[in-house]
C-alpha positions as CSV (number, residue, x, y, z in Angstrom):
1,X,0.0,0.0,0.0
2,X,0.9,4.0,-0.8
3,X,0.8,6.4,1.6
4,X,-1.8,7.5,-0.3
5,X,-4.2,4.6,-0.3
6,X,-3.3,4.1,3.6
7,X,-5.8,6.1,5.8
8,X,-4.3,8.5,8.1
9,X,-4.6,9.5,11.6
10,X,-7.0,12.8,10.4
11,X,-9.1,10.7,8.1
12,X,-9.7,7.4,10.8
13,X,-10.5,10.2,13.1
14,X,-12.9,11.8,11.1
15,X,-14.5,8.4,10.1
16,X,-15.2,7.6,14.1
17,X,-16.6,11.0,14.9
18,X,-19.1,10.9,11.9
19,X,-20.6,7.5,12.8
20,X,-20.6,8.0,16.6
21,X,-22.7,11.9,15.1
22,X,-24.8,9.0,13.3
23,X,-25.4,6.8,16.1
24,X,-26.3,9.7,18.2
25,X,-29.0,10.9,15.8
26,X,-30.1,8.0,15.6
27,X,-30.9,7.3,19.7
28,X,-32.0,11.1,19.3
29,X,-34.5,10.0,16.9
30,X,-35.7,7.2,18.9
31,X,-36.2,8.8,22.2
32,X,-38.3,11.5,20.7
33,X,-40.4,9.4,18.9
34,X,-41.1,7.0,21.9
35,X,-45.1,7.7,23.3
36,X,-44.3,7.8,26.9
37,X,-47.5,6.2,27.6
38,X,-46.8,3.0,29.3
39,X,-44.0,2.0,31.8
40,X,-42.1,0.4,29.4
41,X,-42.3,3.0,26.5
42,X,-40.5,4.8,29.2
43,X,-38.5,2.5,30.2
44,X,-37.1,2.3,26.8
45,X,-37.0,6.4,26.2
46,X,-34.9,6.4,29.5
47,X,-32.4,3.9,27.6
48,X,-32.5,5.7,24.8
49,X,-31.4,8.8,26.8
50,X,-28.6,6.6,28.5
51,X,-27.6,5.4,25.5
52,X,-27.0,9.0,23.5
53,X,-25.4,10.2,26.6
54,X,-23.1,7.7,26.3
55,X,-22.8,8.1,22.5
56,X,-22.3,12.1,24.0
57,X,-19.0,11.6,25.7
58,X,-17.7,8.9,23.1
59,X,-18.1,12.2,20.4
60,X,-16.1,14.4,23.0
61,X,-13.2,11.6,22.9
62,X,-13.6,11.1,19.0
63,X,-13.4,15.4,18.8
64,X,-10.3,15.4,21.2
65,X,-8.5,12.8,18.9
66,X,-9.6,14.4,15.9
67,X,-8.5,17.9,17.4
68,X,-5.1,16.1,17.9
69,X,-5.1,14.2,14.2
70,X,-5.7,17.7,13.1
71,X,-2.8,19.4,15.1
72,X,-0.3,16.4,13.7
73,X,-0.9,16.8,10.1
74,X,-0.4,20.8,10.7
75,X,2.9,19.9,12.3
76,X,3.7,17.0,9.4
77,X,2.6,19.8,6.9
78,X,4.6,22.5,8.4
79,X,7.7,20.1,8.0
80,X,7.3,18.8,4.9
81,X,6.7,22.1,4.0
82,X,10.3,23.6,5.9
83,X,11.9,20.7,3.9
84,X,10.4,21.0,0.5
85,X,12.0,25.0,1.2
86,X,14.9,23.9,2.2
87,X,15.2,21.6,-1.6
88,X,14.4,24.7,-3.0
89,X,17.1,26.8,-2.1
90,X,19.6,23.4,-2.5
91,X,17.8,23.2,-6.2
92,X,18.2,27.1,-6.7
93,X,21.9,26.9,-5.9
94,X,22.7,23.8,-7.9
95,X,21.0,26.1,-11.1
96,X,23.7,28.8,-10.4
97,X,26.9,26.2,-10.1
98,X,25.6,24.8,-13.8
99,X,24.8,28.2,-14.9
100,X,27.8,29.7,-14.0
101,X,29.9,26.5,-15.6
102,X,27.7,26.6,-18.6
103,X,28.2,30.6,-18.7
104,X,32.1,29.6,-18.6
105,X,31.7,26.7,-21.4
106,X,30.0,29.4,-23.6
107,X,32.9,31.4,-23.3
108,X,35.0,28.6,-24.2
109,X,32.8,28.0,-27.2
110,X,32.7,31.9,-28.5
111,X,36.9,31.7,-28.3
112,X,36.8,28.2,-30.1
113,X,35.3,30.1,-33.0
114,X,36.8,33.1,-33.2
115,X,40.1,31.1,-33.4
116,X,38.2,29.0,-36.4
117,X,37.2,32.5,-38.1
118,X,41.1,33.7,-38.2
119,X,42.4,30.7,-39.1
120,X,39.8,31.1,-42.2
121,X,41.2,33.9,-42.8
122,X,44.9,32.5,-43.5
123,X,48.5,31.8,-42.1
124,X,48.8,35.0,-40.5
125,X,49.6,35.2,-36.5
126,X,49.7,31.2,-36.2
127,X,51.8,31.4,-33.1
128,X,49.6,33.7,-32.1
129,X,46.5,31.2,-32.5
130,X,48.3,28.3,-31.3
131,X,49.0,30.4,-27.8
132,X,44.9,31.1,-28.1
133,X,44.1,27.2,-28.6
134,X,46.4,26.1,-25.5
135,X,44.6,29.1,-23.8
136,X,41.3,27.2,-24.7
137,X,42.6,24.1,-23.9
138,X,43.6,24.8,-20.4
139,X,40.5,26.6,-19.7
140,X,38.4,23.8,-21.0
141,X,40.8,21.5,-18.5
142,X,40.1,24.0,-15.5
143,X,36.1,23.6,-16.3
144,X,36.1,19.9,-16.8
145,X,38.0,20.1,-13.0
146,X,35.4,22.3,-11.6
147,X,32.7,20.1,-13.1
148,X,33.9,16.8,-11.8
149,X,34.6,18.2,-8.3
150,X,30.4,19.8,-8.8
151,X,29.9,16.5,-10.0
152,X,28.5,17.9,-13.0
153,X,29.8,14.8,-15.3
154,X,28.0,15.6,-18.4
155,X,29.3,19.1,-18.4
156,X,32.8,17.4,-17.6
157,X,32.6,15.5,-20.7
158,X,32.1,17.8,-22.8
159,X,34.7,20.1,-21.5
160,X,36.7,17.4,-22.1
161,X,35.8,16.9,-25.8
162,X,36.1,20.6,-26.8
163,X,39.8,20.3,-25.1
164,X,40.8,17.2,-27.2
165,X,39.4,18.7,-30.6
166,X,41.0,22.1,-30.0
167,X,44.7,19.7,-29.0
168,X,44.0,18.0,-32.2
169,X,43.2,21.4,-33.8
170,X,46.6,22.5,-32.4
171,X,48.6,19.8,-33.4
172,X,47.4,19.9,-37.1
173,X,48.0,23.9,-37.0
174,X,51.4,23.4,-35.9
175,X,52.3,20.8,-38.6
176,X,50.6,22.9,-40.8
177,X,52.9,26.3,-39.9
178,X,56.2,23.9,-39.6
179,X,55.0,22.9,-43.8
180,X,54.8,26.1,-44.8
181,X,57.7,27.3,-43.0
182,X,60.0,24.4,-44.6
């Protein structure tokens, strides 16, 4: 069984207090209706009275535990609702580590391509680029670190990846400039 299908505390106590309000409507019923015209017609409205008051003090007891049902799902309520706030703010702070890494992997990504425009644009400044590659390279190194230790692994890996292709990117430009150079 759920919690959900399982009745609780505040739902059991409600139940009892509504059939013992039943059963005392009912013996209300049936001493008014008695004709108190023999001795045992009032025999049995005086049993019907003994009866409800008994019925009486079993709804004070079912009120008091409802009262109390009531009082602990406002106190379970109250928690769950402390903790739900307290996920919240651990949710809302966990947005702003990926954010901020994402914000730094978009950086990486905007200097990935302006390295890919001027190396478009011909052989000019290659030791230049190749300082801004190992630039990227390290920076995409210092994200995946800060990733892993956020354990942020899919951000990690993909740190990773844009450092090997911009290594590999490296490596071909410098066999490119030491071709062109020979």
């Amino acid at each position: 069984m759920t919690k959900a299908s399982t009745p609780s505390d505040l739902s059991e106590a409600a139940l009892a207090l509504d059939r013992e309000l039943r059963r005392f409507e009912d013996l209300a019923d049936q001493a008014a209706r008695l004709k108190l015209t023999t001795e045992r017609s009032v025999e049995r409205a005086t049993e019907a009275l003994t009866r409800a008051a008994e019925s009486q003090d079993r709804i004070q007891a079912h009120v008091q535990q409802l009262v109390a049902a009531v009082g602990s799902a406002r106190q379970k309520q109250e928690a769950d609702a402390a903790a739900l706030m307290a996920r919240a703010e651990q949710i809302a702070a966990r947005r702003k580590e990926f954010a901020d890494v994402l914000q730094r992997m978009a950086a990486l990504g905007q200097m990935a391509k302006e390295v890919q425009d001027a190396l478009k644009a011909g052989p000019d400044g290659i030791d230049d680029l190749q300082s801004r590659m190992q630039k990227i390279a390290d920076e995409a190194a210092d994200i995946a670190l800060t990733a892993r230790q956020k354990e942020m692994e899919e951000v990690a890996r993909q740190a990773d990846g844009l450092r090997q292709q911009i290594l590999a990117a490296k490596n071909k430009v410098a066999l490119l400039a030491g071709k062109a150079r020979a």
